[in-house]
N, C-alpha and C positions, 0 to 999 in steps of 0.2 A: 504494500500500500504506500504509493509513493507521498498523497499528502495528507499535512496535519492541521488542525482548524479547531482552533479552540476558542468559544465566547469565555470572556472571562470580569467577574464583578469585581470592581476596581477602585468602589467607593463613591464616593459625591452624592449625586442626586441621578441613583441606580442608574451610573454609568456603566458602559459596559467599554473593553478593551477587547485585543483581539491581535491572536497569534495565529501567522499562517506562512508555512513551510511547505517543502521539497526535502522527503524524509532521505531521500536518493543521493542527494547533492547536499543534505547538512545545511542547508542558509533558509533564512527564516527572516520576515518583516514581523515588525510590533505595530498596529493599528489604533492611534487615540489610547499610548499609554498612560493617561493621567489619575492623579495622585497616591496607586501605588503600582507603578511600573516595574518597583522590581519582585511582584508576584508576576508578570509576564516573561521577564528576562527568568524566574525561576524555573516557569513550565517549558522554556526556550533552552537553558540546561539540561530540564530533564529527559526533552526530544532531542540533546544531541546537535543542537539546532547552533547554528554562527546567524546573528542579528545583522544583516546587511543594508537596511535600512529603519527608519522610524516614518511610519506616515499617519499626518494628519489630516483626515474628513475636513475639516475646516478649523479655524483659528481662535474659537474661543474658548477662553481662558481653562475651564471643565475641560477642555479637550487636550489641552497642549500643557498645561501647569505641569506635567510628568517628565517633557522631553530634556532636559535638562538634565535630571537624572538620568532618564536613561540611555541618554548622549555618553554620560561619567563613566556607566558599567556597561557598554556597547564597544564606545568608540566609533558606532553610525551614523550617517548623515540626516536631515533630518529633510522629507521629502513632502511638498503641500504646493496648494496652488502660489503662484509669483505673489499675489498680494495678500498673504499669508502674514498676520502680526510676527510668525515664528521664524519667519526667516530665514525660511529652507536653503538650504545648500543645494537642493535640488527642485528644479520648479519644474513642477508639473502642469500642465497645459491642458485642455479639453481633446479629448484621442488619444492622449500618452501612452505608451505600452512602459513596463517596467519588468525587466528579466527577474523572476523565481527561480533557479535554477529550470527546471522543463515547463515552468509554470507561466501563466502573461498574466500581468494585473492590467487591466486596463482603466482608465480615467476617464469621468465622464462630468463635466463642469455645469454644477447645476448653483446656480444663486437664487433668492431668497430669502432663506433662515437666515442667511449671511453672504455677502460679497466672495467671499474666497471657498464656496464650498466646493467639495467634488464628492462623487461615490467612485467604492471601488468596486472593480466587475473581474471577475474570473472564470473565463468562460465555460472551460472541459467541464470543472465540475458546477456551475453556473450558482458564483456564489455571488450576490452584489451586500456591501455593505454601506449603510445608506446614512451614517454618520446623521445628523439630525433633521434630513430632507423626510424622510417618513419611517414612521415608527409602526407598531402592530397595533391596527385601529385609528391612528391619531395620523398628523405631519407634522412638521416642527414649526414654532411660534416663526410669528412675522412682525415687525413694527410698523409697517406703514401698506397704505393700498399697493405702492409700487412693490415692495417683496411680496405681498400676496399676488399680483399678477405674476411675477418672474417666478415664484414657487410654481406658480398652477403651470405654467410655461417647461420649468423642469420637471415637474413631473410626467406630466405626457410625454415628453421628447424621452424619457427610461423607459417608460410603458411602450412607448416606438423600437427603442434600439436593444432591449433588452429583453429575453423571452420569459412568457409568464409564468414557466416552470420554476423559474430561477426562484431560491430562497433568499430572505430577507433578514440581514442581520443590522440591527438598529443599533445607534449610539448611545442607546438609556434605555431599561426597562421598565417604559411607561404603558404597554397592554397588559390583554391577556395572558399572551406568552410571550417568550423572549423572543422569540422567531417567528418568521412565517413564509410565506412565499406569493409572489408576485397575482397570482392565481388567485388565492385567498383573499388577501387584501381587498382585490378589486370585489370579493361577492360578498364583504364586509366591513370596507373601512367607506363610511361613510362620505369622508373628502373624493375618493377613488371613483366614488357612484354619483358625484356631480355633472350633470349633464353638458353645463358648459362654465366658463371662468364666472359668469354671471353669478350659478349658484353655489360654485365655490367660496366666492368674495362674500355672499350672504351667511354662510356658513361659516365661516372664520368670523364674522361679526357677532354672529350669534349662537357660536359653541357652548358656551356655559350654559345656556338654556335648554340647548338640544340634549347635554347631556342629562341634564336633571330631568327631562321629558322622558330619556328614553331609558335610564338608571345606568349611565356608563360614569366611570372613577375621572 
């Protein structure tokens, strides 16, 4: 079994972290190690595993306050989009491929939740991690009309370029479960079942309400 994938609870505000290797080749990425990243660089030992990069879904602070650390006990680069507060060493772009040893992550630049976000996508075994663009049930907060258009804008363009087999690994556990997949989502997350940006923008206006209508946390 050449690869490893581990969600892993990391602290905050049930954040989640994320290790993924090439058991074949020994090298392994930390995904949104923050505030305790050396339980990932742990399970990254105990696979065997050489840390070749650190990458961030995007740059706030819950997501990146670990890379420093585990910049210290890596010695990895730290990889996110150019306008990343973190200040990657390696700037990833919208389409980016990034070698796993047999593995391609690939990059897909979705803003919204924030200016610098990206997901990451791994096709063979069709894994996308969606850092805080959507979650299980939910999508990630917006502060103004213009990130909720640009959200609703990224997310359709994933649901285009990404299949709906693909499983969905969130940067917080705010559903149900901690996972889900593209499929699911869409015959359950309410955002997903918006007919067009109209009723999505109505919906983000009036989430608090829907949930207490409809008994969702």
């Amino acid at each position: 079994m050449r690869l490893i994938f581990e969600q892993i609870r990391v602290g905050g505000d049930r954040n989640f972290g994320y290790l993924l290797g090439d058991r074949e080749r020994n090298v392994g990425v930390l995904i949104d190690p923050a505030y305790t990243p050396e339980a990932l660089i742990e399970r990254a030992h105990a696979q065997g595993l050489t840390i070749t990069h650190i990458i961030n879904t995007h740059g706030h602070d819950d997501h990146i306050n670990g890379n420093a650390e585990a910049q210290r006990l890596t010695k990895a680069p730290i990889a996110a989009h150019p306008d990343s507060p973190a200040m990657p060493e390696i700037r990833l772009k919208d389409g980016d491929e990034l070698e796993l040893g047999e593995l391609r992550l690939k990059f897909f630049y979705v803003p919204g939740h924030c200016e610098d976000h990206l997901v990451v996508y791994e096709a063979v075994h069709e894994l996308l991690i969606t850092g805080d663009l959507l979650f299980v049930g939910k999508v990630g907060g917006t502060n103004s009309d213009g990130d909720a258009l640009a959200e609703w804008s990224s997310l359709q363009r994933v649901l285009k370029l990404v299949p709906h087999t693909a499983t969905v690994w969130p940067g917080h556990d705010y559903g149900a479960r901690p996972s889900s997949t593209l499929k699911l989502e869409l015959a359950s997350n309410p955002f997903l079942q918006c007919a067009d940006v109209a009723e999505f923008m109505a919906l983000k206006k009036g989430w608090s309400e829907f949930k207490k209508r409809n008994g969702l946390k």
